[in-house]
N, C-alpha and C positions, 0 to 999 in steps of 0.2 A: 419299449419292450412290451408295455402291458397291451400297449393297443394292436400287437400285432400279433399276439396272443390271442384276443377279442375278435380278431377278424379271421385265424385258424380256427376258432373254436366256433365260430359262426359257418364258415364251410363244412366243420367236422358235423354239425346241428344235420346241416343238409341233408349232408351225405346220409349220416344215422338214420333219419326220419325213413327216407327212402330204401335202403337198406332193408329185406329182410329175407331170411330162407323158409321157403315153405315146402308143401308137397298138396297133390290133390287127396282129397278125401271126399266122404260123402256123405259126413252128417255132422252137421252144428252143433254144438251145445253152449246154450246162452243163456242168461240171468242177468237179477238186478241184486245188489247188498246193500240192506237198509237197516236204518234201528226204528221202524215202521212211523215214523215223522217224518225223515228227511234218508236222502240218498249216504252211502257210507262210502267215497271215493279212496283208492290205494286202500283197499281191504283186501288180504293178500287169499288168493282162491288155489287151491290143486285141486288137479282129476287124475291119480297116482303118481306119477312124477311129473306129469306137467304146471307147470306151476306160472300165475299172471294176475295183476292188478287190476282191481276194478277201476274205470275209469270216473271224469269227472261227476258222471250220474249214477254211479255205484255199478255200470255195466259190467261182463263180462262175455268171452268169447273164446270157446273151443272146437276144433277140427277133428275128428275120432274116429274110427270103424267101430264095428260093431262088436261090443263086449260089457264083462261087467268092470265097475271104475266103484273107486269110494271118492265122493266130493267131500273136499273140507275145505271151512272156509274160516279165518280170524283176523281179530283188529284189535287193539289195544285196549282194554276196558271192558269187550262184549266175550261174551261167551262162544267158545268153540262148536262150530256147526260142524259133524261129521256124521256121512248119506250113504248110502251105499245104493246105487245104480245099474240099471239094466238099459242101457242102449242093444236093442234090439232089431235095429232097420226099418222098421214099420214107418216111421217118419224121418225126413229129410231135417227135422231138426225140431232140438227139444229143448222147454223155455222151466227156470226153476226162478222160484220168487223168492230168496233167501231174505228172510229177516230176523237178525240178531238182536239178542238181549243182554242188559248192562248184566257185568259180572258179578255175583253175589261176593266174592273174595277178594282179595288182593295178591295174587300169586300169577307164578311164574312158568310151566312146560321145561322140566331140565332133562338131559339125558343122562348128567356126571354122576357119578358118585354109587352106580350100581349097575351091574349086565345083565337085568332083565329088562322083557321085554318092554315093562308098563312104562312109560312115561310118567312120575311126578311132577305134582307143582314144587316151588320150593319152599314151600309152608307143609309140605310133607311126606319132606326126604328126613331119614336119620344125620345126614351130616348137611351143615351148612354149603349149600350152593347161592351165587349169587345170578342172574341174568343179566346180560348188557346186549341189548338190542342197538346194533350200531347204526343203522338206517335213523334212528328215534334221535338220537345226540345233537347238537347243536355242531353246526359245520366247520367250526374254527380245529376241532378236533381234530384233524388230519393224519394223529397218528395214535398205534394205538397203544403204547404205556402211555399216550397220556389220556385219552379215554378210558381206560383202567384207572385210572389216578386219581383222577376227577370222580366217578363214582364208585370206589370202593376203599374206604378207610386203610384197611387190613393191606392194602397193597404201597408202596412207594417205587417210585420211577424217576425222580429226579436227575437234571442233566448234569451230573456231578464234572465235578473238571472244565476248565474251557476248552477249546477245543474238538477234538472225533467226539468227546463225552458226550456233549451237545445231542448227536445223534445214533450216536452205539452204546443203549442206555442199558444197562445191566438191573432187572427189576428184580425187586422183591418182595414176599408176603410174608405176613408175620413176623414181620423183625429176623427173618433168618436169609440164609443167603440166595442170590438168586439162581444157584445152581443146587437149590431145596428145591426150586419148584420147576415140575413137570409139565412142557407145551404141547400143547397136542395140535394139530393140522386134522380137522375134518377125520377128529379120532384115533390120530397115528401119532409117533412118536415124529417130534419136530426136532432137529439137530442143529448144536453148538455152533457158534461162532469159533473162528478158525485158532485163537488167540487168547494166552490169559488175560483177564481185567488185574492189567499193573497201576492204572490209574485212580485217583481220585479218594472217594472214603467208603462208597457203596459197594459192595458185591467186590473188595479189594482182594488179588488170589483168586477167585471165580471163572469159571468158565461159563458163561451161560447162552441164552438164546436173542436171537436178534429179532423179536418180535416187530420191529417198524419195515422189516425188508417183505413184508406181508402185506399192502398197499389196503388201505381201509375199506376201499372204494368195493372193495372186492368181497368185505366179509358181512355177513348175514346178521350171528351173534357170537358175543360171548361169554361163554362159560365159564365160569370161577367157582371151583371145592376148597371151600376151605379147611382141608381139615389130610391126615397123613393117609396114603393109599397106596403104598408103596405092593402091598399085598395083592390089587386089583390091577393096575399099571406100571411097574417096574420101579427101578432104579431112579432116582432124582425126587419121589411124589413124598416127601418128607413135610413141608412146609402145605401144602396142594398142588394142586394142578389149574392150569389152565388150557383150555379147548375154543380151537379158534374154527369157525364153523362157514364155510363161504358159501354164498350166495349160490342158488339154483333156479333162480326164476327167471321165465322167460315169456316174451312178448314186450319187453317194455325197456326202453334205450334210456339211460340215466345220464345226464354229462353236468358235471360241478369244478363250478370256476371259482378260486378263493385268492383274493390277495388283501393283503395286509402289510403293516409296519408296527415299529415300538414308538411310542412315544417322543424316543428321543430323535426320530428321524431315522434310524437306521431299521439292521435286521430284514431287512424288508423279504415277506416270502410271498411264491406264487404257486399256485396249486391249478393244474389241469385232471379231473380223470371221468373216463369214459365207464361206464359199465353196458353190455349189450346182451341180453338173453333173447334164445331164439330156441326153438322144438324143431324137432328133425325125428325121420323114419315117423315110428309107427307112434312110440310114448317117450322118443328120448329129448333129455334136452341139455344145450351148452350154454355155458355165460360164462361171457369174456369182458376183463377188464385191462384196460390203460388206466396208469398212473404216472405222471411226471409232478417233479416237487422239486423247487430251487428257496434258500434261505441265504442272506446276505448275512457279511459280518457284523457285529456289533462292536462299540468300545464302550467301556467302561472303566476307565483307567484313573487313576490317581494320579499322582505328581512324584517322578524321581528325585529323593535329596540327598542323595550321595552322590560323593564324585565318579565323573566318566571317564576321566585320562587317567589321573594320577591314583596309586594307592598312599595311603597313610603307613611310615613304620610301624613297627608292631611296638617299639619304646618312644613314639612321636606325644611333644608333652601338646600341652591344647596350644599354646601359639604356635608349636609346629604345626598341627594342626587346620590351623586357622590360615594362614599361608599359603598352603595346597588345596585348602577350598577354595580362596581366594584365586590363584594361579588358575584352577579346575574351571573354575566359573567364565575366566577370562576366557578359555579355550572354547569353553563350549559356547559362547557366544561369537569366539571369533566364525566357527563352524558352523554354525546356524545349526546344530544340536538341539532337539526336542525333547525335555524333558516328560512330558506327559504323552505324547503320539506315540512314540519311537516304537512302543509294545504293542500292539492293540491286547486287549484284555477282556473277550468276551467270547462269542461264537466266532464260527467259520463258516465259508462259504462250502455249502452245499451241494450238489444237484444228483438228485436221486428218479429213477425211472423201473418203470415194473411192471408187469403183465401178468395175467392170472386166465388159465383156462380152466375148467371146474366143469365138468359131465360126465352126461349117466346115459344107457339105453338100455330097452330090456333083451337079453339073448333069449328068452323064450317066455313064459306063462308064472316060472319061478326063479328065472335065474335072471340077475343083471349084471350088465358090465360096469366099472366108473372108473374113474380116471384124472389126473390132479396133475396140474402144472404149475412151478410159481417159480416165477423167475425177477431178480431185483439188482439192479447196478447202481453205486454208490462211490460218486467219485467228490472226496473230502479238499479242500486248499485251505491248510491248517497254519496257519501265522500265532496262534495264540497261545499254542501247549508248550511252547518255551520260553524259556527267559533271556533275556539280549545280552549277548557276549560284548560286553565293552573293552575298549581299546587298553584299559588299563591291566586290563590281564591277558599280560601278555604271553602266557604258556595255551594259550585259548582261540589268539587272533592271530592271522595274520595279515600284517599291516599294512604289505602292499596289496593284498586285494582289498581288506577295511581296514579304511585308516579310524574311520568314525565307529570303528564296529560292525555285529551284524546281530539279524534275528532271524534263526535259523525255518525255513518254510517246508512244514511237509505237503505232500502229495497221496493219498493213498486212494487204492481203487478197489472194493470190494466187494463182489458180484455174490450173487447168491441164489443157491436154487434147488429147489423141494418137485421131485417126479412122486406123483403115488397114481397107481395102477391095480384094479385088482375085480375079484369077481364076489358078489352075494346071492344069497335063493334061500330057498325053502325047501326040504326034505318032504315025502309022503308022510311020514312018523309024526312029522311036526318040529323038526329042528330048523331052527335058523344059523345061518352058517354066513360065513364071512371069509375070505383069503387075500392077501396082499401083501404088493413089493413096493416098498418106499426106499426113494433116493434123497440123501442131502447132500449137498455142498456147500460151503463157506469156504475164504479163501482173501486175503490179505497182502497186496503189495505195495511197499511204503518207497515213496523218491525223495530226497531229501533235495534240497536246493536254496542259493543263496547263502551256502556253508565252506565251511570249511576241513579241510583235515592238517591241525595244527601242525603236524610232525611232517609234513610237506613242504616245511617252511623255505627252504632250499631251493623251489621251486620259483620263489616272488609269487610276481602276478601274473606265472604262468600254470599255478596252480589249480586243478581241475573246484569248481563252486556249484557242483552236482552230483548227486549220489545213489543208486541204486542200490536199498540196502539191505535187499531180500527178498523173501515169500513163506508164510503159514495158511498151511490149507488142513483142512478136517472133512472126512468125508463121512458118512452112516450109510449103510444099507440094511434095511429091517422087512424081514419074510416073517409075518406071523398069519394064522388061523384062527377062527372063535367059533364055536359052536353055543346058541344059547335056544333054550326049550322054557314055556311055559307048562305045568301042569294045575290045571282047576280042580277044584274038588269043592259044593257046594259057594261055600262064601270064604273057603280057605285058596292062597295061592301059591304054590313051591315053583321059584324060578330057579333053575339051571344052566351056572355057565363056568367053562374051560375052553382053553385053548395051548398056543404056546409061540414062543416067538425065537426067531432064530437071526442075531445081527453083529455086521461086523463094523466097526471104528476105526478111522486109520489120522494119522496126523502125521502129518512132513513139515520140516523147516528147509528151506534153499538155501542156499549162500547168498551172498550178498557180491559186489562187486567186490575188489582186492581196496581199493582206494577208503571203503567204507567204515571197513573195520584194523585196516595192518597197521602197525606203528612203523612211518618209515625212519626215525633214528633213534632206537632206544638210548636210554642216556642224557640224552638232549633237554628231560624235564616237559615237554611240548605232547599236545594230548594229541591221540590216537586217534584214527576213525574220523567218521562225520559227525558231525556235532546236531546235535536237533535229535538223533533218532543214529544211533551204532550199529552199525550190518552186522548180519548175522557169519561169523566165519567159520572155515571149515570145521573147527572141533565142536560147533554145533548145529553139523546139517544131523537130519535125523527123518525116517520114515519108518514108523512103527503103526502096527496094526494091531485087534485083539479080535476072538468073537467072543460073543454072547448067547448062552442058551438059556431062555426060560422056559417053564409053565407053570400055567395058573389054573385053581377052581375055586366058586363062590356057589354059594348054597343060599337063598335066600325066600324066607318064609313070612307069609303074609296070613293071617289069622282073625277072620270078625271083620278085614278095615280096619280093627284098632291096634293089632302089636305087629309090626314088624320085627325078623333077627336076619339077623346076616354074618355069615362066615365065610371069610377067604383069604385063601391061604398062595403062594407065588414061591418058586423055586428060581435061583438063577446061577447059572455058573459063569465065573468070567476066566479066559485064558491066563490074564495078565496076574491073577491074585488069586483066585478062587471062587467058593460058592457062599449063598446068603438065602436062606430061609425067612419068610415074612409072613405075619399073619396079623389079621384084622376080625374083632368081633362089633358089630353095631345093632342098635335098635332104635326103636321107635315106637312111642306107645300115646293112641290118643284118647285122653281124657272125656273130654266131652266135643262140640264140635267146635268149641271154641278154645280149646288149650293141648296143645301138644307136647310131650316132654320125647325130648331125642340122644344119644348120646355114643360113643365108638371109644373102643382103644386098641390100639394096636403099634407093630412095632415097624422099624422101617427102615433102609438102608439106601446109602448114595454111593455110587462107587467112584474111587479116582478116576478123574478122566486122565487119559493120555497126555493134553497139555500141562496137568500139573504132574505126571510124573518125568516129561522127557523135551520139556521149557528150559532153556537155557540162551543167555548172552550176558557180553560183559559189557559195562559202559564205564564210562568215567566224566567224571565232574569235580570242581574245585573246590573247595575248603577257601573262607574268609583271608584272604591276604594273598589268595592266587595259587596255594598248594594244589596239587594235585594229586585223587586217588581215584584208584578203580574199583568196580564191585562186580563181584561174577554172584551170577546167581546160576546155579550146578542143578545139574539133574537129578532128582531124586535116587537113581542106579549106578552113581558117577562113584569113582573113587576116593572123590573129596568127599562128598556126601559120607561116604563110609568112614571116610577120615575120623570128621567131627563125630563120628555117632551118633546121626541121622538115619533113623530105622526106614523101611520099604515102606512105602504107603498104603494102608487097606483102608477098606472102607470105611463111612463114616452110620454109626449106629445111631439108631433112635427110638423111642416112648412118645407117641403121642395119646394123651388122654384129651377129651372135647366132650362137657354135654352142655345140653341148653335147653330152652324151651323156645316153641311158637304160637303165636295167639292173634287170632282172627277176635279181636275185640268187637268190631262189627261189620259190616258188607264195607266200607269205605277205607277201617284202619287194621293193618296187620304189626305184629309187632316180633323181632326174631333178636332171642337173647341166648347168646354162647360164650363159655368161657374153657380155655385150654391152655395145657401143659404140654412142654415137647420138650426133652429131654436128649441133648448128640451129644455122646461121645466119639474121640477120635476124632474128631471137626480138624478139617484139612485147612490152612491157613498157611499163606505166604508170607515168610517169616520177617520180622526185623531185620536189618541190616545190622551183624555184629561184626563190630567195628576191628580195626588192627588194634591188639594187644600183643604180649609176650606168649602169651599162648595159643593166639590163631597165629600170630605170624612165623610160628615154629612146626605147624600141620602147614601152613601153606607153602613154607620154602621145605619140608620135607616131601611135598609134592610140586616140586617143577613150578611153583607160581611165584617166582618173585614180582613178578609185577600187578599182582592185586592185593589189593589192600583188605577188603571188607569183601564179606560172601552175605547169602540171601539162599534160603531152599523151601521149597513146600514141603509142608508136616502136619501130622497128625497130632497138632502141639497141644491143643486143650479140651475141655469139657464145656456145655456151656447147657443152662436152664430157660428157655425162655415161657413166660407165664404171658396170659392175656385175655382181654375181653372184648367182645363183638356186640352192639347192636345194633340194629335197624327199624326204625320207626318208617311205616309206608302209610300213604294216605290218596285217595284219588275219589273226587267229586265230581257227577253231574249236575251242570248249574242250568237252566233250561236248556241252552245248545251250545256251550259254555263246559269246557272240561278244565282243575284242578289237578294236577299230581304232586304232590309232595314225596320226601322223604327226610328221613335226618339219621342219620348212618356214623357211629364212633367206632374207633380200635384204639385201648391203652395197652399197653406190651412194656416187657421189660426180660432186655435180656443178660442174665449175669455168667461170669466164671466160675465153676464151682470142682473142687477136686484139683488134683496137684496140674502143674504148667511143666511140661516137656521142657527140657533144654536139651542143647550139644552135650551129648554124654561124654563125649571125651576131653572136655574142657573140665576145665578145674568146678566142683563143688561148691560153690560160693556165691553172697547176693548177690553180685556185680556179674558173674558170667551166666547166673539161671536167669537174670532178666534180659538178656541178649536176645533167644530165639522169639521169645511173645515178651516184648518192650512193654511201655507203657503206652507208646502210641498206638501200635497192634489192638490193646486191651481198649482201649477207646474206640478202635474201627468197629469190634464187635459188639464192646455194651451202650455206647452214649450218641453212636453218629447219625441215629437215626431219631425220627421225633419220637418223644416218648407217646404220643398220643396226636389223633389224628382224628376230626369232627369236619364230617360233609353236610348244609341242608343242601337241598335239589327243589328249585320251584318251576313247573313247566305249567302254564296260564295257555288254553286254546279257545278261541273264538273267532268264529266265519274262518276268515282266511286269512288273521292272526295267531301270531302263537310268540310268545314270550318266555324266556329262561332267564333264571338266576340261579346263581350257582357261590355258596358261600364255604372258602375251606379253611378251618383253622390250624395249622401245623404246631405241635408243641416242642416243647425245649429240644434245643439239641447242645451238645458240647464237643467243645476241639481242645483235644490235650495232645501235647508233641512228647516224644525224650525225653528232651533235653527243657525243663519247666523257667529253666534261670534264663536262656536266648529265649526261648517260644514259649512265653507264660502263658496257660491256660484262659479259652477264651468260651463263656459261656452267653449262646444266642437264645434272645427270649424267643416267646410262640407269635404267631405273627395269623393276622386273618388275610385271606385272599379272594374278591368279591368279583364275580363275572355278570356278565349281562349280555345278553344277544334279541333283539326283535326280526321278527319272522312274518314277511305278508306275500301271502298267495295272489299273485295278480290276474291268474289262470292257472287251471288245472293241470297245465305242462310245462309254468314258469312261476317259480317264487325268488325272493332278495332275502338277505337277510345281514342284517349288521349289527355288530358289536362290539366287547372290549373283553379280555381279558385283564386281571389286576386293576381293574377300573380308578384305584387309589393308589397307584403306584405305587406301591409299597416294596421295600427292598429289604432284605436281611438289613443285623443289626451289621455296622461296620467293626472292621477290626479296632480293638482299643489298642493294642502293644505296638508298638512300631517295631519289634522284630519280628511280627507275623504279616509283617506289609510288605517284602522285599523292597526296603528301602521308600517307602512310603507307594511304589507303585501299583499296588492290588490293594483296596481300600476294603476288601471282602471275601470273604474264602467262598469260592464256590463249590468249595468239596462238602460243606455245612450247610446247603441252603438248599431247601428240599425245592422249593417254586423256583429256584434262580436267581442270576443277579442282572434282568436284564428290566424289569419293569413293567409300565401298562403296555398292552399290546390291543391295536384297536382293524377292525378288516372289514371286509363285505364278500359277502357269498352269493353266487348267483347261479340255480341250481334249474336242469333242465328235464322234463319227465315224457318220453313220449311215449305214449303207449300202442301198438300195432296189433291190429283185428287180420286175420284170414278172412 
């Protein structure tokens, strides 16, 4: 497979090289970029939007007509060159000698965190931004929470869950959830994944963004505000934001080939992506990327010690006992039964594919066009996210299709796709203006296979062992405007900006086939549906839609260089609930040139999304001995909802206070220290399962449900504080021709309950039924499942055409409490470090290798101690608690291709 991969991506080299669109023109403009010793090759050059890499002798090469341009030129460490130019015609072509000098600071060029004009560094913005230049990363990075992961503390991304977790990773900043933080596309608002996060421990209830269906290959940088901005960018930016910024450059065809495996032999992934920039017309240009990505499964299994045929009675003394193990053993031996295979227990097989077009061109002198494509298919073969239906329960199997049993496989396909379109310029007056229409789509369809629908028993082995069992789709379309104006006045500067946005939300559920979800002989005890994954049935198809209107103004005043203030303020009404007022005051005041003190407060709000108001399906599962119950989990607007005295959903409120300081200690070392408060009330959370008592099963047979046992709904069940601390030590050396970067980057957080816990109001007043809707497990997802603390260092070592990374992450404690403490006794995992390494050699200037390891020490979570938290000794590790995984060292090689193209 790999070598025929190697010999496509050697014709795709060809092709590429030769490849290219141009037009005629009639005058050159060419240079050299140096740091006046030696050549500065891949120093990235614009001449207003066109934008191209110097080559291996620091060249460069442009085609123009006759006008004025601003040249600028940057590279990692030197100072920004910015020229302003007159090509005039007089020559056929004109030669500049650019030479850069090392950077006296250690900072960054962000755009986040304000809508004026200027560009800061991020040593001095008023709120914490972080930079992640993704071209810069070491290549095993492929996707990006985990390039987020990897350098920034304050963030986690772990593939919680086996199975789709693996790869539909629900991220989070701050210890908050990840439908806290705001994703932005090249500035715009980026839209949800089609589906709540019912899985795992992270982001559990959530709705959030599928940052990996955005192919890396494709993105430029990015941006991470740490801090609440709901006031500046809307609904969600509680937690911050992230801004994912793709690629514009053109002249130069990128292709990176990556494969790798885990140590144990498995997992094995392969990576193909193209990236192609190219100029067209007068100053426009496009870059387009391919990405394709395939991961194999993993196992990770333990050993099953319970029995597979027989159950034990519920008054069986030990030598009865001992007898049906014995009996059990014999069977499964006679069977050729695998105790340890049967499950696999790790990842799934993958294969993921993506395109990205990304252009601009200018409509006239002030106005331009641009334009955003991203489209990403995702097709999952999930063996892992369930537990195997043994032959012994037999309200579960049925026998003549498994005699041995089954493990039920899902199938899911989920395409994904982000259209933005729109126009910017400039006014006479001096306003800068912006307009644009963005499309998203997500969208989810699961096939269940190698299952069963129990209650078909009647059928034999002519029973259908495949299932279609539904569809969830979300769509956003977002129209907003911005208007933003500079005014100068001596050494003072007042920026001005408003705008407003106009978008609608829609989310559908389908049905599923009839076979998936019906029970075909109530009475019979024999479970319903498919098993692996329950279709969606007619009482919960649904297609609801809302709009959104906002606007926004900020005011932000510059004074001396030394004080910045900022005020903005955000209006939004929503159809489904109402409107929400937001406002944010920040500053920034520099000391001297070496100390900064910065700080913001403001308040902030997230609104229900549609999947957690109008989510619904029922499933069912067995109880120890073979019982069976079902659980509906009800729509927020549903009649059961109103039953129990589960209130309408509004939004969730919040306080975030943050200050900190920054300090440029000397040309080589910066230092950025922040700490913050964020304060949500109303926090929306997917409830515990409350169980059949006397009192639900008296609302539930008062409402038509005698056949469910236990309900589930999302609520605005608690309050919650979370506190925390940020910092970042940066350091970066010139050693004669020899570069240094360091960093070393912590986040300690802690988030608690504080103020009374929601329950079913219409349930009885008492401990036992107020701990039903937020359990003890619930309370554990929120305050312990994440590491309490999180320490990155970062070492990037370049010399000639070496370059070496190391990369050290320490993850601190985390804990798992269930329910029920007497079955699932609490399991607390120490902090664990995780040690990378990659070497990096330039063989030529349009081919480098590069090989590594990830977890180089293999190191694995701590194992389960309880054996009722192992399903019978078969999962020796919760992967809902292991922020790195439970799959081990992962070791690859990168072979990366750069061609650069001259007119």
């Amino acid at each position: 497979m790999i070598n025929a991969i190697l010999y496509r991506m050697l014709g795709i080299i060809f092709f590429a090289s030769a490849f290219q669109i141009g037009y005629s023109q009639q005058i050159n403009v060419k240079g050299k970029v140096s740091n006046a010793t030696e050549a500065l090759p891949v120093a990235t050059i614009s001449l207003n939007s066109k934008i191209t890499l110097s080559d291996s002798k620091g060249g460069f090469a442009f085609t123009v007509n006759p006008g004025r341009y601003i040249l600028t030129v940057t590279y990692t460490g030197y100072k920004k060159i910015e020229r302003e130019i007159i090509i005039n015609g007089d020559s056929v072509e004109y030669y500049f000698d650019l030479v850069l000098q090392p950077s006296d600071e250690m900072e960054n060029f962000v755009v986040l965190g304000s809508k004026a004009m200027k560009q800061r560094s991020n040593l001095n913005t008023p709120v914490p931004i972080d930079l992640i230049p993704v071209s810069k990363l070491p290549a095993r990075q492929i996707e990006l929470t985990k390039v987020i992961t990897n350098s920034i503390p304050s963030f986690n991304a772990a593939a919680h869950g086996f199975g789709g977790g693996k790869h539909l990773v629900p991220a989070s900043l701050r210890g908050l959830g990840p439908d806290q933080t705001l994703v932005l596309l090249n500035g715009r608002r980026l839209h949800y994944m089609a589906f709540p996060w019912t899985f795992g421990v992270t982001g559990f209830g959530t709705v959030g963004t599928d940052m990996n269906a955005i192919p890396s290959a494709s993105i430029e940088t990015i941006e991470v505000l740490r801090d609440g901005a709901s006031a500046q960018y809307g609904s969600d930016a509680i937690a911050g934001i992230i801004d994912l910024q793709l690629k514009k450059t053109t002249g130069i065809t990128s292709i990176n080939f990556h494969a790798g495996q885990y140590y144990k032999g498995d997992g094995e992934a392969i990576s193909l992506s193209i990236n192609h920039g190219v100029a067209f017309l007068k100053r426009g240009y496009l870059n387009l990327t391919v990405q394709m990505k395939f991961n194999n499964y993993t196992q990770r299994n333990g050993v099953y010690d319970s029995t597979v045929y027989y159950n034990y009675p519920s008054n069986a003394s030990q030598a009865q006992k001992d007898i049906i193990q014995l009996l059990d053993n014999m069977k499964v031996a006679e069977s050729g039964f695998d105790r340890k295979d049967h499950r696999p227990v790790g990842d799934n097989r993958v294969w993921n594919t993506g395109f990205v077009i990304n252009g601009g061109v200018p409509l006239s002198s002030k106005t331009n066009l641009f334009w955003t494509t991203v489209w990403n298919y995702r097709l999952v073969k999930d063996k892992s996210s369930n537990v195997y239906r043994y032959p012994k329960e037999s309200a579960r199997v049925n026998a003549q299709l498994f005699p041995d049993g089954f493990l039920p496989w899902m199938e899911s396909k989920i395409p994904d796709l982000s259209v933005i379109g729109g126009v910017d310029g400039q006014t006479n007056s001096g306003w800068y203006w912006d307009a644009a229409i963005s499309l998203g789509k997500n969208s989810s369809k699961v096939y269940v296979t190698n299952s069963n629908n129990a209650s078909q028993y009647l059928l034999g082995g002519n029973a259908p062992t495949s299932f279609y069992t539904g569809k969830q789709s979300f769509s956003q379309i977002t129209n907003n405007i911005n208007f933003r104006r500079e005014i100068s006045k001596n050494r003072n500067v007042i920026n001005i900006a408003l705008g407003s946005e106009f978008r609608i939300d829609k989310y559908g559920i389908k049905e599923g086939e009839e076979a998936s979800w019906k029970n075909y002989s109530p009475g019979s005890g024999r479970m319903s549906g498919s098993q692996g994954m329950a279709g969606f049935a007619p009482e919960n198809v649904i297609d609801k839609d809302r709009q959104i209107i906002g606007i926004y103004g900020e005011v932000e005043m510059e004074k001396n260089e030394r004080l910045i203030m900022s005020i903005a303020t955000r209006y939004e009404y929503y159809s489904d609930y109402g409107s929400n007022l937001a406002g944010k005051l920040a500053f920034r005041y520099r000391f001297s040139k070496y100390l900064l003190w910065r700080g913001s407060i403001s308040n902030g709000f997230r609104a229900p999304s549609l999947q957690q108001r109008f989510y619904s399906v029922i499933t069912t599962a067995s109880r120890p001995g073979g019982a069976l119950f079902r659980t509906g989990t009800f729509r927020n607007d549903s009649p059961i909802a109103e039953a129990f005295g589960i209130s309408p959903l509004d939004a969730e409120k919040a306080i975030n206070i943050s200050t900190g300081f920054t300090s440029s200690v000397s040309k080589n070392i910066s230092i950025t220290i922040d700490v913050y408060w964020i304060q949500i009330k109303n926090r929306i959370i997917y409830s515990g399962t409350i169980p059949d008592s006397p009192a639900v099963r008296r609302i539930l047979d008062n409402n038509g449900l005698k056949d469910v046992q236990n309900v589930r709904f999302f609520s605005n069940a608690i309050n919650t504080r979370t506190t925390g601390l940020d910092i970042v030590i940066a350091g970066r050396w010139f050693i004669s021709r020899s570069t240094l970067e360091t960093s070393l980057a912590a986040n300690f957080n802690k988030t608690t309950l504080y103020g009374s816990v929601l329950y079913a109001k219409n349930l009885p007043d008492d401990s036992l039924y107020r701990s039903m809707l937020v359990n003890r497990e619930e309370k554990c997802r929120v305050e312990n499942a994440f590491p309490n603390s999180k320490i990155i260092l970062n070492l990037i070592y370049t010399s000639g055409r070496w370059k070496m990374n190391a990369n050290f992450i320490r993850y601190g404690e985390v804990l798992q409490k269930a329910n029920d403490p007497v079955a699932n006794p609490d399991e607390r995992f120490s902090p664990k470090i995780i040690s990378s390494f990659n070497l990096g050699y330039k063989l030529s200037f349009w081919l480098s290798i590069t090989a590594g390891a990830e977890n180089i020490a293999d190191i694995y979570p701590d194992k389960l101690k309880y054996r009722g938290n192992t399903l019978a000794g078969l999962v020796p590790y919760n992967p809902n608690f292991a922020p790195f995984g439970v799959n081990g060292g992962y070791y690859f090689m990168n072979i990366s291709f750069n061609l650069i193209h001259r007119k």
